[in-house]
C-alpha positions, 0 to 999 in steps of 0.5 A: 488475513489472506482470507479477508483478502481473498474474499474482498477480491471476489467481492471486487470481481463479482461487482465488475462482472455485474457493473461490466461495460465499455471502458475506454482508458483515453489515448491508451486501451478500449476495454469492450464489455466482455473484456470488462465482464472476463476481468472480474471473473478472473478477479473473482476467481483469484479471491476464491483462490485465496479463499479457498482453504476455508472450505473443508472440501478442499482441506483433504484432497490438496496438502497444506503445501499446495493450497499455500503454492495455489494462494501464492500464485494467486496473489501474485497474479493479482499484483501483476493486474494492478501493477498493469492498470497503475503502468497504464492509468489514464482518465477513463470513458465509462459508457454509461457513466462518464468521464472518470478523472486518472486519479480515480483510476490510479486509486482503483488499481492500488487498492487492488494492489494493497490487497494483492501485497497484503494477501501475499506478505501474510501468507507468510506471517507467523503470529509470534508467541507473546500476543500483545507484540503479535498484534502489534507486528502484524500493525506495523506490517499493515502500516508497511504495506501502506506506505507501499501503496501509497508510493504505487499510488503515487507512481500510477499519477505521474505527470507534469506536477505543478505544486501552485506556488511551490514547485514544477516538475516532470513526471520523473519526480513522481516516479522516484518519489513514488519508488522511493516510498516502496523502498522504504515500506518495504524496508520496515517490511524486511525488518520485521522478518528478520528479527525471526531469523535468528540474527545475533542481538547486536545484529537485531539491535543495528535492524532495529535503529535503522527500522526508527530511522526509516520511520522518521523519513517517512513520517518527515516526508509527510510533514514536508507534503503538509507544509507544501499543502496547496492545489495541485496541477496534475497532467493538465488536471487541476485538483484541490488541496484535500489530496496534498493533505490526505497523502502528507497525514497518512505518511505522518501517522503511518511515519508514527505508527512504525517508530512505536511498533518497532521500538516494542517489538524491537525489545528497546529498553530504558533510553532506547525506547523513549526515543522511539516514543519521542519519534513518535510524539514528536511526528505527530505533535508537529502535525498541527505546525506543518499543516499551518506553517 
């Protein structure tokens, strides 16, 4: 998987490399285009880093320690550079093409961002013995990291909200929104691991009834963005119902997919794992009522 990811970033960096020109973030940075052309070889060297033990030429003369370190900081710096541009996202003035809205831009960085964390959290997944309960911890750790982005995402657009009919706020809504999103991706995150460590079973059994009970927050918050569903002002910015939408369903089914992962890979019998089931049902079932309410 860090593989993957490593060799979507170089793609990312050789495409900047070739695509550089001028760009100005309006009111915050002018980029020339060797600072565009130096960016993407800087990306595309950080994928090869990550990339890098599939050569064998590398295999012999660095230990499985240092290719691990060198991945690691590879991905780290990756995070840093989209944590940057989602700090600094504003509309972009690309020579050549136009104007390019903030959204836009946010969604660049974070995409960026998820294939940073995800580079990085499966540089440390060990798949687990019994392969149904692997594939399905390793969806529910994907499913994790998306919740995460999501809430940089959300965090990159802060602004005046104006929620047409519904609600008007400050950017600070959006930050603490954005941040408890992380939060609580990162919660199913470390619940995930923990259950490797060892833990006692009443121990694992309490982790795992809180991992079901962040998931219906998450899928709950989904559901309130789909009755909320309207369009948006955003920084003066108008944008169209699709985007209230498109964020609310992914928040329900990736709200839906933790409760099943997690209910299975947590052991839940009998009882115990019907209601994780019935989360799970149930946040999707209620999908249709919320987008029409």
């Amino acid at each position: 998987m860090p593989y993957l990811m490593g060799l979507l970033i170089a793609i990312e960096g050789a495409v900047l490399m070739v695509l550089s020109r001028r760009v100005e973030l309006i009111d915050v940075i002018v980029l020339d285009q060797l600072v565009v052309l130096v960016l993407g070889l800087v990306l595309f060297v950080l994928g090869m880093m990550l990339f890098a033990p599939v050569f064998p030429q590398l295999q012999w003369k660095m230990s499985e320690a240092t290719v691990k370190r060198v991945q690691v900081i590879a991905a780290v710096v990756v995070l840093v550079i989209s944590l940057i541009f989602l700090l600094i996202a504003s509309p972009a003035q690309v020579e050549g093409i136009g104007e390019i809205g903030k959204e836009w831009v946010v969604l660049a960085a974070a995409q960026l961002f998820l294939l940073g964390i995800l580079a990085f959290v499966y540089l440390y997944y060990a798949p687990l013995a019994d392969r149904r309960m692997a594939w399905l911890e390793w969806l529910g750790m994907l499913a994790s990291c998306l919740v995460i982005a999501e809430g940089a995402v959300i965090f990159g657009l802060r602004g005046d909200l104006n929620i047409h009919g519904e609600l008007r706020t400050g950017p600070e809504f959006m930050i603490l929104f954005g941040v408890v999103l992380v939060a609580l991706g990162l919660m199913e995150m470390v619940v995930f691991n923990r259950r490797r460590e060892g833990e006692s079973e009443k121990t694992l059994r309490t982790i795992s009834w809180i991992s079901l009970a962040v998931s219906l927050v998450i899928g709950l918050i989904g559901l309130i963005v789909l009755v909320m569903a309207t369009s948006v002002t955003l920084g003066g910015h108008t944008m169209g119902v699709l985007w209230m939408v498109a964020a609310g369903m992914q928040l329900v089914i990736l709200g839906s997919l933790l409760s099943y992962t997690q209910a299975l890979v947590g052991g839940f019998e009998g009882w115990n794992m019907d209601l994780g089931l019935i989360i799970t049902l149930g946040l999707l079932l209620a999908v249709p009522f919320a987008a029409a309410f």
